[in-house]
C-alpha positions as a Markdown table, in Angstrom:
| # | Residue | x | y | z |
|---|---|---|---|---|
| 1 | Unk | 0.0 | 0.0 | 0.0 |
| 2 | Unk | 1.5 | 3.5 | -0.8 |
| 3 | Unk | 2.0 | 6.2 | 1.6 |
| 4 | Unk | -1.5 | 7.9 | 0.0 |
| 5 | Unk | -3.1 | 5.3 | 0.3 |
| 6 | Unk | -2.1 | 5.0 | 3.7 |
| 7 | Unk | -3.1 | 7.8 | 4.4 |
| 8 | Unk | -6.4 | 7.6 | 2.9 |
| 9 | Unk | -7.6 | 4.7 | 5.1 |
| 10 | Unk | -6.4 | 6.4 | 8.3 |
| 11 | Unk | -8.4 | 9.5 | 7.3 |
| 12 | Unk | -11.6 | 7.5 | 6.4 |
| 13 | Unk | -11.0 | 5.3 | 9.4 |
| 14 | Unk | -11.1 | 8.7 | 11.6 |
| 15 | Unk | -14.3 | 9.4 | 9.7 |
| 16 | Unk | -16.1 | 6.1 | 10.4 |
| 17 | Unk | -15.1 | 6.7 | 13.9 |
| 18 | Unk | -16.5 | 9.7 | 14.4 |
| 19 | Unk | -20.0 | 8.5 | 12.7 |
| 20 | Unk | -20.0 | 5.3 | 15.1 |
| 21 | Unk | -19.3 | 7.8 | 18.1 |
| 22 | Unk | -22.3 | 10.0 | 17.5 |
| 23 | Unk | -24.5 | 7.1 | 17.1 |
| 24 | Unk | -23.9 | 5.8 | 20.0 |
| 25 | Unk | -25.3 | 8.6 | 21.8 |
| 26 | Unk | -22.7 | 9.1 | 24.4 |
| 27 | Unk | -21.8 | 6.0 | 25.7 |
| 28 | Unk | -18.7 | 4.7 | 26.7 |
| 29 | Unk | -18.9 | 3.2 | 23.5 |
| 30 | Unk | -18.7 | 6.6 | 21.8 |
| 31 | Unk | -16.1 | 7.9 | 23.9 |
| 32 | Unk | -13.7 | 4.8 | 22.7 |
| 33 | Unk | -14.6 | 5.7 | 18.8 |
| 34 | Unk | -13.9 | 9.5 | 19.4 |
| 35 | Unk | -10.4 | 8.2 | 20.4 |
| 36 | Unk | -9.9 | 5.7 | 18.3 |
| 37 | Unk | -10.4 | 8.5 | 15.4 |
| 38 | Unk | -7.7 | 11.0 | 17.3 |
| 39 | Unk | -5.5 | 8.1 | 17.0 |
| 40 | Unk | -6.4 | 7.6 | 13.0 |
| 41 | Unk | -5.7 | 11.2 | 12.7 |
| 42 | Unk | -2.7 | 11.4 | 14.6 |
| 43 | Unk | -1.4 | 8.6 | 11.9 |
| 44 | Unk | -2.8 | 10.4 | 9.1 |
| 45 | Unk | -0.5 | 13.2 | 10.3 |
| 46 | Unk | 2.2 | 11.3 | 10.6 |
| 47 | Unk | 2.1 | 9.6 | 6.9 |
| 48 | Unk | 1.1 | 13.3 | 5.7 |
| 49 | Unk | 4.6 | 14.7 | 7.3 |
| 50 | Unk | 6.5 | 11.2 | 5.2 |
| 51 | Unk | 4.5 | 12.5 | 1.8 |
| 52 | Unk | 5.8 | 15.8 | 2.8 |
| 53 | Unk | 9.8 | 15.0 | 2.5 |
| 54 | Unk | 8.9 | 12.8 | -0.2 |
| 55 | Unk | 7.7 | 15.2 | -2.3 |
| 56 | Unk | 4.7 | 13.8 | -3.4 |
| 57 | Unk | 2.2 | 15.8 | -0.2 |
| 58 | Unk | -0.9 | 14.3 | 0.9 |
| 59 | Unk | -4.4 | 15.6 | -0.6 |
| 60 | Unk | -5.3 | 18.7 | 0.6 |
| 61 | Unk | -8.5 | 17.6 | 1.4 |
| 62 | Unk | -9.8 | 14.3 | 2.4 |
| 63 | Unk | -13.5 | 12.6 | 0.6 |
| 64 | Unk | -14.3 | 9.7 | 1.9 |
| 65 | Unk | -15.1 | 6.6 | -1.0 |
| 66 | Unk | -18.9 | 6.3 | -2.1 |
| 67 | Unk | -18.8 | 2.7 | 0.1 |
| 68 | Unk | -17.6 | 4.9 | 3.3 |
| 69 | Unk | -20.7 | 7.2 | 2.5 |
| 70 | Unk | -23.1 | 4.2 | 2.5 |
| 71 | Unk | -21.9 | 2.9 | 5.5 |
| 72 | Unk | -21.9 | 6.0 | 7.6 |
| 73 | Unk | -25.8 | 6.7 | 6.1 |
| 74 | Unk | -26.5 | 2.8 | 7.7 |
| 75 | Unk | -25.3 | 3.5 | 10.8 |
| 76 | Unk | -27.2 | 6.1 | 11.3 |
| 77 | Unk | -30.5 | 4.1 | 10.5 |
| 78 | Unk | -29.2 | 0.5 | 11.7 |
| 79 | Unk | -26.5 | 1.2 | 14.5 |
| 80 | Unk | -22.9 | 0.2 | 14.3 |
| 81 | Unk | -23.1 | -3.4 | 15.4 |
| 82 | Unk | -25.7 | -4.3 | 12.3 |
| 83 | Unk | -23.1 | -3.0 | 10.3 |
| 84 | Unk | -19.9 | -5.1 | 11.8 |
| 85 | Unk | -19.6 | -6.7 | 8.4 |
| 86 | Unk | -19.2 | -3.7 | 5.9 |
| 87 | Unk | -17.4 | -1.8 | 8.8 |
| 88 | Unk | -14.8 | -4.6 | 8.8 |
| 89 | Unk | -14.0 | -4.5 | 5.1 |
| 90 | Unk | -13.5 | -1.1 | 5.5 |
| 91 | Unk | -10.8 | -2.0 | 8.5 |
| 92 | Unk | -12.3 | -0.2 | 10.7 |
| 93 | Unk | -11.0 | -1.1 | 14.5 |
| 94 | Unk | -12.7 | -2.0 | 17.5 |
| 95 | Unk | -15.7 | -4.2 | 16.6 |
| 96 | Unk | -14.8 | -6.7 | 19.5 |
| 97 | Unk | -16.7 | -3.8 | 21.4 |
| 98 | Unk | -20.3 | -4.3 | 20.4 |
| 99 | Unk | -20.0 | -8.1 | 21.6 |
| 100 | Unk | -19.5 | -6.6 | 25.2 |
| 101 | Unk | -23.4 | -4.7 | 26.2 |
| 102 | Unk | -22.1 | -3.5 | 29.4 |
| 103 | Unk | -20.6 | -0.9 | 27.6 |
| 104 | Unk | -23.9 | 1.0 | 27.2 |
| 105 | Unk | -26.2 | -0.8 | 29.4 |
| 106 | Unk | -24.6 | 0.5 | 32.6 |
| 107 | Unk | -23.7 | -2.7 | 34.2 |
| 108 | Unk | -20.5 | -3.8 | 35.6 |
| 109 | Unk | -17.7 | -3.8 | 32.7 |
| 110 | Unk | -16.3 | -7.6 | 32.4 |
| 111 | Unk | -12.5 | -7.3 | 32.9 |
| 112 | Unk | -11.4 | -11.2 | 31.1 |
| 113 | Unk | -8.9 | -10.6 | 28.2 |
| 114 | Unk | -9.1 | -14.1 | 27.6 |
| 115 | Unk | -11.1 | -13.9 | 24.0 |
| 116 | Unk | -9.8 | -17.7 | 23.0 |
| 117 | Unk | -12.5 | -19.6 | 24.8 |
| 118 | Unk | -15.3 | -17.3 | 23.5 |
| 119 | Unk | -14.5 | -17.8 | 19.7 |
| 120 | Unk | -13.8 | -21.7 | 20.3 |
| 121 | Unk | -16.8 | -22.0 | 22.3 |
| 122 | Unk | -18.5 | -20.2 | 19.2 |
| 123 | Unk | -17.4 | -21.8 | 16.4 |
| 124 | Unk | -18.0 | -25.3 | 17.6 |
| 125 | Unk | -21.9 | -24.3 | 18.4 |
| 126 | Unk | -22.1 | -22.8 | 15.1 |
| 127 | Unk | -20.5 | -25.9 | 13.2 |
| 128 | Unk | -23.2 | -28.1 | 14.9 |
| 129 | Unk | -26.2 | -25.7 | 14.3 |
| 130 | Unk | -25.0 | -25.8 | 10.5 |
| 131 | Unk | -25.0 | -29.4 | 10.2 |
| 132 | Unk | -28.7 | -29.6 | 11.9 |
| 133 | Unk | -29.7 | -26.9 | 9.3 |
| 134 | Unk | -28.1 | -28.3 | 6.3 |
| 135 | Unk | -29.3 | -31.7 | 7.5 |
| 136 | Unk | -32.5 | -30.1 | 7.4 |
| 137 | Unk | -32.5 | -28.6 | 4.3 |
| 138 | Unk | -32.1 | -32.0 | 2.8 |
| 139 | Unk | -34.6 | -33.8 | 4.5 |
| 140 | Unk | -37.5 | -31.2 | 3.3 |
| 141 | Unk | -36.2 | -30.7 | 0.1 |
| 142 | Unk | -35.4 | -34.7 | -0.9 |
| 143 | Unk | -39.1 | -35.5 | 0.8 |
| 144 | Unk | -40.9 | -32.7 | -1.3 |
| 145 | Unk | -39.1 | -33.6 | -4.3 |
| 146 | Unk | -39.9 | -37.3 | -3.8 |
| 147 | Unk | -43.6 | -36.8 | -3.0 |
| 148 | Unk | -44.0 | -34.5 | -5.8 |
| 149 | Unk | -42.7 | -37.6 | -8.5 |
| 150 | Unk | -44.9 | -40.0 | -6.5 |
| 151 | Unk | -47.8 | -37.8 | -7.0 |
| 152 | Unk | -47.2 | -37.4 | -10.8 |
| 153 | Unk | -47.8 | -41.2 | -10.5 |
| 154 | Unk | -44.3 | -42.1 | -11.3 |
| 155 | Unk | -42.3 | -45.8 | -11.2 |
| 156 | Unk | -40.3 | -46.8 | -8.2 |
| 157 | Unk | -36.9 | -46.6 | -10.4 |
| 158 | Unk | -38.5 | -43.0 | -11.8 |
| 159 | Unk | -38.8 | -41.7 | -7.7 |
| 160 | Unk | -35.4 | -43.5 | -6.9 |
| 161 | Unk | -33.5 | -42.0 | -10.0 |
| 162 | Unk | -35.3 | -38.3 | -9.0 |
| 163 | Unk | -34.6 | -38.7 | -5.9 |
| 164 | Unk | -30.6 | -39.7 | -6.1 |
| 165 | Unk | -30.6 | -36.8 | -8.8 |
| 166 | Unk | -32.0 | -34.2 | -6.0 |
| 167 | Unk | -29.5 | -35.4 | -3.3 |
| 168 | Unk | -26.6 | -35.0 | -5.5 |
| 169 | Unk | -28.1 | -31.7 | -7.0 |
| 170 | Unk | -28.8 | -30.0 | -3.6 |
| 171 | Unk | -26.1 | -31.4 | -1.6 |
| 172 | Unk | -23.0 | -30.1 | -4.7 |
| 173 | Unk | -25.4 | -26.5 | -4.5 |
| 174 | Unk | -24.7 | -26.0 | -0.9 |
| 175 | Unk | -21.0 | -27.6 | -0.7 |
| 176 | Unk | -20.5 | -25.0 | -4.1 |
| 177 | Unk | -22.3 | -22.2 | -2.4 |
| 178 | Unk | -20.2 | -22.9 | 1.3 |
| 179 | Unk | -17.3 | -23.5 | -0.5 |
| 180 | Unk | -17.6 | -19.5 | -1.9 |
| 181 | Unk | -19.1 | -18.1 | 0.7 |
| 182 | Unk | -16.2 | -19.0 | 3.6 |
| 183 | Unk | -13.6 | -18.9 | 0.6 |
| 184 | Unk | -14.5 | -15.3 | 0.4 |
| 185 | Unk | -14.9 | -14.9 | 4.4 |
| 186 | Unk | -11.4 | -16.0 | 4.6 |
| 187 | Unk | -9.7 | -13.9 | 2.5 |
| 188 | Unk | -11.1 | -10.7 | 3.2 |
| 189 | Unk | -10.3 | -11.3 | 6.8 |
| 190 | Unk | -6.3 | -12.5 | 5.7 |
| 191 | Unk | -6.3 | -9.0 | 4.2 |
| 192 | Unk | -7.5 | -7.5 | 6.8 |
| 193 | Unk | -4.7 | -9.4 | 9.2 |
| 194 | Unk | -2.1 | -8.6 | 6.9 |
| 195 | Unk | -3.0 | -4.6 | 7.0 |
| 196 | Unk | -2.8 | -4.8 | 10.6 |
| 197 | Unk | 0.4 | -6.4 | 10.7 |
| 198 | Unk | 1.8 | -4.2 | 8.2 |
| 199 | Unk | 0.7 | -1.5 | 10.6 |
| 200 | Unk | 2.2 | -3.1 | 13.5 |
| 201 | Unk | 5.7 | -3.1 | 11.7 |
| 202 | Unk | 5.3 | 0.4 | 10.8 |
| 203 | Unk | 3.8 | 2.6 | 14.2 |
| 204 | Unk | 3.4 | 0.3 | 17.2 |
| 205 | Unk | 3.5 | 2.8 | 19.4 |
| 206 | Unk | -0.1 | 4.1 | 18.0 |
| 207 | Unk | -1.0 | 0.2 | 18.1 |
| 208 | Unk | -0.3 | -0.5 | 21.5 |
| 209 | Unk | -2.1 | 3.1 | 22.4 |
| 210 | Unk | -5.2 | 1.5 | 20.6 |
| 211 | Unk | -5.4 | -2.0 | 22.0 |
| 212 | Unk | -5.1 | 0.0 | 25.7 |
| 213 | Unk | -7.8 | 1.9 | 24.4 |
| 214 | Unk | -9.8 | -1.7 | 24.1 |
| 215 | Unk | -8.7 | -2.8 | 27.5 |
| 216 | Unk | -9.7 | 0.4 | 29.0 |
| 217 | Unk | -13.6 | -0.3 | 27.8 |
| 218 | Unk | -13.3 | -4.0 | 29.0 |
| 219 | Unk | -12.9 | -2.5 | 32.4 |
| 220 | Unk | -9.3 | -1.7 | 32.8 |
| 221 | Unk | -8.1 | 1.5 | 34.7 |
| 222 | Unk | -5.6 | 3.9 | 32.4 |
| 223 | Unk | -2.7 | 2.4 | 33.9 |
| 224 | Unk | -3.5 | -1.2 | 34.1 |
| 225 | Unk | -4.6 | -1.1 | 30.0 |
| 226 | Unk | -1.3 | 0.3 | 29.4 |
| 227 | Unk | 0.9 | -2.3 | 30.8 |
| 228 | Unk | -1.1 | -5.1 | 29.5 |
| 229 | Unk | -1.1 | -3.4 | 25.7 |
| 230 | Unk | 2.9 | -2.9 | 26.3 |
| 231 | Unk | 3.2 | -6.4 | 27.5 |
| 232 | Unk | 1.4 | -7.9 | 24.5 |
| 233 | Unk | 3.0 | -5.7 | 21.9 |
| 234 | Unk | 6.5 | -6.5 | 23.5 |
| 235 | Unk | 5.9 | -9.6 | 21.7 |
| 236 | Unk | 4.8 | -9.4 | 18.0 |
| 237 | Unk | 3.4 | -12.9 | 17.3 |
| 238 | Unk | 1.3 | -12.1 | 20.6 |
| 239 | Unk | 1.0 | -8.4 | 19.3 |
| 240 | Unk | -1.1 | -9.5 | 15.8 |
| 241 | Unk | -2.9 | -12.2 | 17.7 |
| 242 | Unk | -4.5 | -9.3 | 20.1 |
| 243 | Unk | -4.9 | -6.6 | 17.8 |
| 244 | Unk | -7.0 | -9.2 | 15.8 |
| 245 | Unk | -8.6 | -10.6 | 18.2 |
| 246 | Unk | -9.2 | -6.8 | 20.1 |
| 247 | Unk | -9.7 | -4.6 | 17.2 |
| 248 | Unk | -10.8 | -6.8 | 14.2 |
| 249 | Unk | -13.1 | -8.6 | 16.5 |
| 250 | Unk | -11.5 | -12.2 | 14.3 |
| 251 | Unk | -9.6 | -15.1 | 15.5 |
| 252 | Unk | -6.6 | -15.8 | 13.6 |
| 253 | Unk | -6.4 | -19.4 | 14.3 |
| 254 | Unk | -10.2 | -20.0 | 13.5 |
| 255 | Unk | -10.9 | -18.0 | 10.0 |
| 256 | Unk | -12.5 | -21.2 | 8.8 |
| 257 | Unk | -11.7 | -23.7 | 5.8 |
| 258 | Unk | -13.6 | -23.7 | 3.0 |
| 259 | Unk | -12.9 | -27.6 | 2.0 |
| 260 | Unk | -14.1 | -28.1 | 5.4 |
| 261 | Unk | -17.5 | -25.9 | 5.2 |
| 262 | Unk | -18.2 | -27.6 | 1.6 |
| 263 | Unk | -17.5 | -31.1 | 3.0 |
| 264 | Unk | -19.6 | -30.4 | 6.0 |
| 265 | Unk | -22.3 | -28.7 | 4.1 |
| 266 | Unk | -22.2 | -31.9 | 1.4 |
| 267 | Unk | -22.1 | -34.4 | 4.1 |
| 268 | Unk | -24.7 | -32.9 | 6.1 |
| 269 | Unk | -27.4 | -32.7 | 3.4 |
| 270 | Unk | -26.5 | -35.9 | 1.8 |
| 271 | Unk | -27.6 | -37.3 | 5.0 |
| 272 | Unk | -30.8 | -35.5 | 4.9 |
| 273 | Unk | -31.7 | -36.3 | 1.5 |
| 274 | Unk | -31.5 | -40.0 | 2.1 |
| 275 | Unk | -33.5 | -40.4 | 4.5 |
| 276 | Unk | -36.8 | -40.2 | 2.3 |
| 277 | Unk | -34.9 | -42.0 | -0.6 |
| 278 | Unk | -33.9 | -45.3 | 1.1 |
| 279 | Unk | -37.8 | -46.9 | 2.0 |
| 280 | Unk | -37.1 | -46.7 | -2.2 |
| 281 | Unk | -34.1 | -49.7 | -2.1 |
| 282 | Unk | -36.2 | -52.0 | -0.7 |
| 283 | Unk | -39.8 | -51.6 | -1.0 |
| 284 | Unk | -41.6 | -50.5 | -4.1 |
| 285 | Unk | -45.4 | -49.1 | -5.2 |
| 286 | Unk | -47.3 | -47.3 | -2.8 |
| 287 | Unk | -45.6 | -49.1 | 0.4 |
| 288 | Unk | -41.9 | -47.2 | -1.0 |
| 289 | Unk | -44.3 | -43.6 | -0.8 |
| 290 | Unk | -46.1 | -44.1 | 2.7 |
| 291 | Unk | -42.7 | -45.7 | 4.3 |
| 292 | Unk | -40.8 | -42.3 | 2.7 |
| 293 | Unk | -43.1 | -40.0 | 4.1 |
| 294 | Unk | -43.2 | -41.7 | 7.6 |
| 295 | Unk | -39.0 | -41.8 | 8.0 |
| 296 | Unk | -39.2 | -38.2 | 7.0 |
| 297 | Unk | -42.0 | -37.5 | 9.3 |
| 298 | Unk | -40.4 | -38.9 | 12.3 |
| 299 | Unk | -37.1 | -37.5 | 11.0 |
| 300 | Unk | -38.3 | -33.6 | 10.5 |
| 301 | Unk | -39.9 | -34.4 | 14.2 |
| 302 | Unk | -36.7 | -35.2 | 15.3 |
| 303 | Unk | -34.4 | -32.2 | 14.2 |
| 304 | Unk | -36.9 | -30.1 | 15.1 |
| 305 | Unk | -36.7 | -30.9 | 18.6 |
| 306 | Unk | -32.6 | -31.1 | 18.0 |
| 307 | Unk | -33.3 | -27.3 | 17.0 |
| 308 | Unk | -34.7 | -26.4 | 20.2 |
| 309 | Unk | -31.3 | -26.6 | 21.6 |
| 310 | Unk | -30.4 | -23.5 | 20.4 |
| 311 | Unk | -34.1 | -21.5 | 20.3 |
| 312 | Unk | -34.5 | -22.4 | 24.2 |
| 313 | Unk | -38.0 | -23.4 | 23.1 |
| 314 | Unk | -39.6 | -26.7 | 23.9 |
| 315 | Unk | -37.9 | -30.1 | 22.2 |
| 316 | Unk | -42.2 | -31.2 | 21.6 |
| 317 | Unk | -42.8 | -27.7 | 20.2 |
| 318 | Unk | -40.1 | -27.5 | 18.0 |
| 319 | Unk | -40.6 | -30.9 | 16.6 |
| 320 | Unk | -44.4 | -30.5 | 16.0 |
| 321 | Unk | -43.2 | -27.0 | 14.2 |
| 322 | Unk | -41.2 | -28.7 | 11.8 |
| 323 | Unk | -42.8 | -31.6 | 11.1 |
| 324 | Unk | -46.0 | -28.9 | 10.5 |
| 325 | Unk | -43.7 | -27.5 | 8.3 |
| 326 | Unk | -42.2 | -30.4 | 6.5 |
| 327 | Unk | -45.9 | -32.0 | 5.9 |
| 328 | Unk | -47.2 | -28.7 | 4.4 |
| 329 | Unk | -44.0 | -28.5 | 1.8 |
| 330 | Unk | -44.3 | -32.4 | 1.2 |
| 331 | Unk | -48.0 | -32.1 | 0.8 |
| 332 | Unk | -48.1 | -28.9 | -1.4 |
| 333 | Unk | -45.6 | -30.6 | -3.6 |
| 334 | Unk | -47.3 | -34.0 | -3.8 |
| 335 | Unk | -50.7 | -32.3 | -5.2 |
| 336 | Unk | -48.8 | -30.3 | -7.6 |
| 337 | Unk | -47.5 | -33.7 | -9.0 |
| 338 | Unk | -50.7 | -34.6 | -8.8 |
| 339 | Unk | -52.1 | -32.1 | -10.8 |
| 340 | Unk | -49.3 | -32.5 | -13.4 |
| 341 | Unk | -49.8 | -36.1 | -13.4 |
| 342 | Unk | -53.3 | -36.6 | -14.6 |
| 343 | Unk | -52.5 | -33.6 | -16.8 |
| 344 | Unk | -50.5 | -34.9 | -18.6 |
| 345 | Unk | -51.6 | -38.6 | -18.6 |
């Protein structure tokens, strides 16, 4: 990145800051991003002075990009924390903050720097929810595909080939889709790292004045936050890990793998998929359709209680929810074969 640029993203970072600040009304929240732009300024000053001697001076005027525009006119409808996404590709600091509601809700200020066991703790609960969804996603969309060929009157080997074709279809569309989506994930949050390190190398005095700036809103006193930031920054392995962690609100050892999202997401609607499609191996007629629509019944009852472990609902409610739901899409899709059927008979 050249020193303009350079200086262009410190300058927009100070004007991000300033728009996060006065949304937040005042809060301790506010106070951090009225520093956090002093200290974007106070860097934009410096690489202004290096453009200086170089010859080649800054702007004399700063405009922020059309995407820094947008963002600023959502945070003043949606708030800062709806907007953690966009505000990240535009590196914007401090995000860590809006997982921590003490900071405007007035209650006690938790003081654990220990972030690690938050984002493990995290990921693994979110791994397990996606495997229930995407498990899910193939049950009800194998069993309404099934039961709309059984409704067009079609032969056993017609549902069986259908139905083979729909696992493979839906389960390579979400492994593709995954696969993308976390690639994409990924890399904008190893440019993001690399910035920051590149940042690290080149003021880490401003660095370490940030991450104390963190530490202070986690409930550190002035001098405390200070000797923890100097401590971490005296070592930079340690020092990119916390400013990450602190300031990017990411966890550099858990940025996720897109061969292992794709191969999760396959695996985990495959599954679904066949549980409609195999009462077709070994029975045939209308015996195959009633013996599908049960497994899936008893199936879509069962992850919907599985679901209730993380909507803190009831495991009977949840079930009868989805196995409401499951029956309407299988049924809905059965009649439309239907329709088609004698249609076209």
């Amino acid at each position: 990145m050249s020193g303009r640029e350079s200086w262009h993203e410190e300058k927009q970072s100070a004007y991000l800051y300033r728009v996060l600040a006065e949304s937040e009304g005042g809060n301790a929240r506010a106070k951090l991003f009225t520093q956090l732009a002093e200290n974007a300024e106070k860097q934009a000053g410096m690489w202004a002075e290096r453009l200086a001697k170089s010859g080649t001076p800054a702007p004399p005027t700063f405009t922020p990009e059309t995407r820094a525009k947008i963002a600023a006119r959502l945070i003043g409808v949606f708030g800062g924390g709806a907007m953690k996404p966009m505000l990240a590709a535009l590196k914007v600091r401090g995000l860590s903050l809006y997982s921590l509601p003490s900071l405007s809700s007035g209650h006690a200020m938790p003081t654990t720097l220990s972030p690690e066991r938050r984002h493990r703790a995290t990921s693994s609960g979110g791994s397990l929810r996606a495997a229930v969804f995407g498990m899910n996603d193939g049950l009800v969309s194998n069993t309404s595909l099934i039961l709309g060929v059984a409704g067009a009157a079609a032969t056993t080997n017609t549902i069986l080939v259908a139905g083979l074709a729909g696992l493979l279809a839906g389960a390579f569309s979400m492994a593709a889709g995954e696969y993308i989506s976390v690639l994409s994930q990924r890399e904008l949050f190893e440019h993001q790292i690399a910035l920051e390190k590149a940042e690290l190398d080149e003021y880490p005095e401003e660095e370490a004045a940030e991450l104390a700036l963190v530490y202070r809103a986690r409930g550190l006193d002035d001098e405390e936050a200070k000797r923890l930031a100097d401590r971490v920054m005296s070592d930079p392995k340690s020092a990119l890990d916390a400013l990450a962690r602190e300031e990017l609100g990411l966890d550099p050892n858990d940025l996720g793998s897109p061969w292992g999202a794709a191969l999760s997401s396959f695996a985990a609607f495959a599954a679904g998929a066949s549980i409609p499609l195999a009462p077709f191996l070994f029975l045939a007629g209308d015996r195959a359709v009633v013996a599908a629509a049960v497994v899936a019944g008893i199936s879509l009852f069962g992850v919907g209680a599985t679901l209730a472990l993380f909507t803190n609902r009831g495991a009977f409610v949840s079930g009868l929810r989805m196995l409401a739901i499951g029956t309407l899409a299988g049924g809905a899709t059965w009649l439309v074969g239907r329709l088609f059927g004698v249609g076209l008979s």
